[in-house]
C-alpha atoms as an extended CHARMM CRD file, in Angstrom:
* protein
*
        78  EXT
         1         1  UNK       CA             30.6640000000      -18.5280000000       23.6180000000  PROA      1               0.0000000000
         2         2  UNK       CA             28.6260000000      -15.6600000000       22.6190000000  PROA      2               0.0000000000
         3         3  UNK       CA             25.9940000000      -14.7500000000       20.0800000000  PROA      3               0.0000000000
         4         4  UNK       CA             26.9650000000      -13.4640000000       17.0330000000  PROA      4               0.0000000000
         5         5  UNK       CA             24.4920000000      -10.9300000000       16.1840000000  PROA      5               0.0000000000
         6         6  UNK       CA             26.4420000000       -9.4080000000       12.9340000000  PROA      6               0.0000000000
         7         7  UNK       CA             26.0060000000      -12.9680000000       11.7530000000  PROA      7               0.0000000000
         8         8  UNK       CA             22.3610000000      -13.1680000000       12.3630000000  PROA      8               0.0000000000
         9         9  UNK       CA             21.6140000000       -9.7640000000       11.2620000000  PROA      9               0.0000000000
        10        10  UNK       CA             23.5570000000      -11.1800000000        7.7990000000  PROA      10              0.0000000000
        11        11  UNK       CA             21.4280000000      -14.5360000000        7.4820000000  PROA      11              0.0000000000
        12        12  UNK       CA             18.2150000000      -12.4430000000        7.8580000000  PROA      12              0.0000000000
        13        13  UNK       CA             18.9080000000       -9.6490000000        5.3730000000  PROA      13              0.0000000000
        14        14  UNK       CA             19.9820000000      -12.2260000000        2.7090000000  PROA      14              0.0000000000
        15        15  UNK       CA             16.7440000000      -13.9340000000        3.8010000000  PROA      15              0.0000000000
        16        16  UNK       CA             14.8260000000      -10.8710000000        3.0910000000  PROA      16              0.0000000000
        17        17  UNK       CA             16.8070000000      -10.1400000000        0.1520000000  PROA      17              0.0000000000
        18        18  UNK       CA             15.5330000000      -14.1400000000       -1.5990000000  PROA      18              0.0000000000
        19        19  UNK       CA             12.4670000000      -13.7040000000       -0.0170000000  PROA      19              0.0000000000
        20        20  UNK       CA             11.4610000000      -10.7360000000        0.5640000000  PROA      20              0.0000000000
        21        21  UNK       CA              8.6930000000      -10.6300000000       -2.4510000000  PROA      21              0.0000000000
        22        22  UNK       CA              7.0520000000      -13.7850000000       -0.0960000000  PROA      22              0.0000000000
        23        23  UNK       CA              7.2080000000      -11.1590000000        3.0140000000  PROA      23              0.0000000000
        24        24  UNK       CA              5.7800000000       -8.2410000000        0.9390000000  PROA      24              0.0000000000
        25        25  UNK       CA              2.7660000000      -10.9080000000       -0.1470000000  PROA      25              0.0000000000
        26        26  UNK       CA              2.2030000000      -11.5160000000        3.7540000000  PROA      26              0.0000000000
        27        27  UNK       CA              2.2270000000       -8.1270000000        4.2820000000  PROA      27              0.0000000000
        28        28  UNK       CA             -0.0860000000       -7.5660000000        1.6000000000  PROA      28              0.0000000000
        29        29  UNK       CA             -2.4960000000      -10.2770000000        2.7230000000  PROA      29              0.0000000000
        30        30  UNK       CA             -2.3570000000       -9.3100000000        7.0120000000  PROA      30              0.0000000000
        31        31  UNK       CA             -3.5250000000       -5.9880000000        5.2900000000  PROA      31              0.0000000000
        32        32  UNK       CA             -5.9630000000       -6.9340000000        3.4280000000  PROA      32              0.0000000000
        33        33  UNK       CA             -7.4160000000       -9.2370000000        6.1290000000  PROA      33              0.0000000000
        34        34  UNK       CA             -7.0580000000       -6.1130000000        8.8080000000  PROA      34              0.0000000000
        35        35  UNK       CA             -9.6420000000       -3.9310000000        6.4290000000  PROA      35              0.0000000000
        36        36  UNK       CA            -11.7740000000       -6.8950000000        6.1860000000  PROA      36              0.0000000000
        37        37  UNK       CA            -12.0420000000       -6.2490000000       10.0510000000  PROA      37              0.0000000000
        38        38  UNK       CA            -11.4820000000       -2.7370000000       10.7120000000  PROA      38              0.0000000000
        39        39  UNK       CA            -12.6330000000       -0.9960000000        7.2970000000  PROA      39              0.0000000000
        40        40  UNK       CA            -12.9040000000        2.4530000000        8.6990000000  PROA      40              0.0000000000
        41        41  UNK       CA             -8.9150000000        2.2530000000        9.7470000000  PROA      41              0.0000000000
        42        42  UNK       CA             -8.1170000000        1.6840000000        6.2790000000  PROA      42              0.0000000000
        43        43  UNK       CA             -5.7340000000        4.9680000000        5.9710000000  PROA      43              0.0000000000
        44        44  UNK       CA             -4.0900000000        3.6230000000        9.1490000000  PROA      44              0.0000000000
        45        45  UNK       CA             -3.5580000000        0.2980000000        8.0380000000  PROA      45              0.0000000000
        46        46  UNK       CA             -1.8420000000        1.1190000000        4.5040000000  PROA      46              0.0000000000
        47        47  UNK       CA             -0.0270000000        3.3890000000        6.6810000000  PROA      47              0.0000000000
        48        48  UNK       CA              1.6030000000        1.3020000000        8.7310000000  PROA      48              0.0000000000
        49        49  UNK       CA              1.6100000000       -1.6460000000        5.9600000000  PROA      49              0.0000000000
        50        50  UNK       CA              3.7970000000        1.0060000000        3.6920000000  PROA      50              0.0000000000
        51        51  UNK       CA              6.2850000000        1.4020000000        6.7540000000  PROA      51              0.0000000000
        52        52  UNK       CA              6.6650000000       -2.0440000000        7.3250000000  PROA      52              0.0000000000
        53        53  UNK       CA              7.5030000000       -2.1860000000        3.4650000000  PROA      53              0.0000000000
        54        54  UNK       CA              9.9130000000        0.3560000000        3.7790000000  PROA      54              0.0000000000
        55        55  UNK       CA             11.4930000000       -1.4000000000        7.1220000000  PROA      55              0.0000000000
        56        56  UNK       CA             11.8910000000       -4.4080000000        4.8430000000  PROA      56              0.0000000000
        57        57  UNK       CA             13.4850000000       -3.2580000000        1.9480000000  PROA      57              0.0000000000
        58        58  UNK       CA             15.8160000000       -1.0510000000        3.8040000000  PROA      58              0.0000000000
        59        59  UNK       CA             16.9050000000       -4.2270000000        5.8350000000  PROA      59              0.0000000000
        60        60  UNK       CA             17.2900000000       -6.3330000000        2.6520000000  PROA      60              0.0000000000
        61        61  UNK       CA             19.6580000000       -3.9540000000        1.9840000000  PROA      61              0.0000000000
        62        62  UNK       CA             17.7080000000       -1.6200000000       -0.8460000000  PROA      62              0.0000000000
        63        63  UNK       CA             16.5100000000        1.7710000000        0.0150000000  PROA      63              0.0000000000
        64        64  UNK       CA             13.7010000000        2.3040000000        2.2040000000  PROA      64              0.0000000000
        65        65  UNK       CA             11.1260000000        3.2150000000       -0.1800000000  PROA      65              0.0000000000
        66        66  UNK       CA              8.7300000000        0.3200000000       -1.6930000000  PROA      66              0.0000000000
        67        67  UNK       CA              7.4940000000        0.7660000000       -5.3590000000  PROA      67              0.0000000000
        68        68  UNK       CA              4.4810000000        2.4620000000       -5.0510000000  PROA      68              0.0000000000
        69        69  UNK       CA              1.3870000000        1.4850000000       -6.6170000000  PROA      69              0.0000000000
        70        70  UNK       CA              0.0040000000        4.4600000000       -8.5950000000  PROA      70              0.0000000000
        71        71  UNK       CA             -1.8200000000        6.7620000000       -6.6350000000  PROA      71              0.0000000000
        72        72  UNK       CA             -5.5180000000        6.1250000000       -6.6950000000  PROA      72              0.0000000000
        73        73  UNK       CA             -7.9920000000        8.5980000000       -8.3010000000  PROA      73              0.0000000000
        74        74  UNK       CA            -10.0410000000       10.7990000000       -6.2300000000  PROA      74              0.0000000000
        75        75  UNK       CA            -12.5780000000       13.3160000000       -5.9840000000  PROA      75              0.0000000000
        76        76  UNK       CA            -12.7280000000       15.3640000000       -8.5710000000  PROA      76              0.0000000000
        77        77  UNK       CA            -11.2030000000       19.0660000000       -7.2170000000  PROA      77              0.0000000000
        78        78  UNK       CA            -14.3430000000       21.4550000000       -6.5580000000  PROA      78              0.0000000000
């Protein structure tokens, strides 16, 4: 009697496929938290937030590529 990892790999991706909007919102929220904290690694943080997106949507079966939020404005170019 083994484990059946296929089967466990199925029950999480069609967890992350109902859920997955829940996970994003934790994702969102650990980030937001982690700036709170550590403000100057902000670039890091979305950074690795964005890949854990990706990770998550490419296991709930979609591509790996989040919607992105419009890019934010910044200086002007001198």
């Amino acid at each position: 009697m083994g484990i059946n990892f296929d089967d466990i790999k199925k029950k999480a991706q069609d967890a992350l496929g109902k859920h997955g909007d829940k996970v994003e919102q934790g994702l969102d929220k650990a980030s937001g938290f982690a700036k709170s904290k550590f403000g100057d690694k902000a670039d890091k943080i979305d950074n690795v937030t964005d890949k854990a997106k990706g990770f998550l949507h490419k296991q709930a079966g979609g591509d790996d590529k989040p919607p992105q939020d419009p890019p934010k404005p910044g200086p002007p170019p001198s």
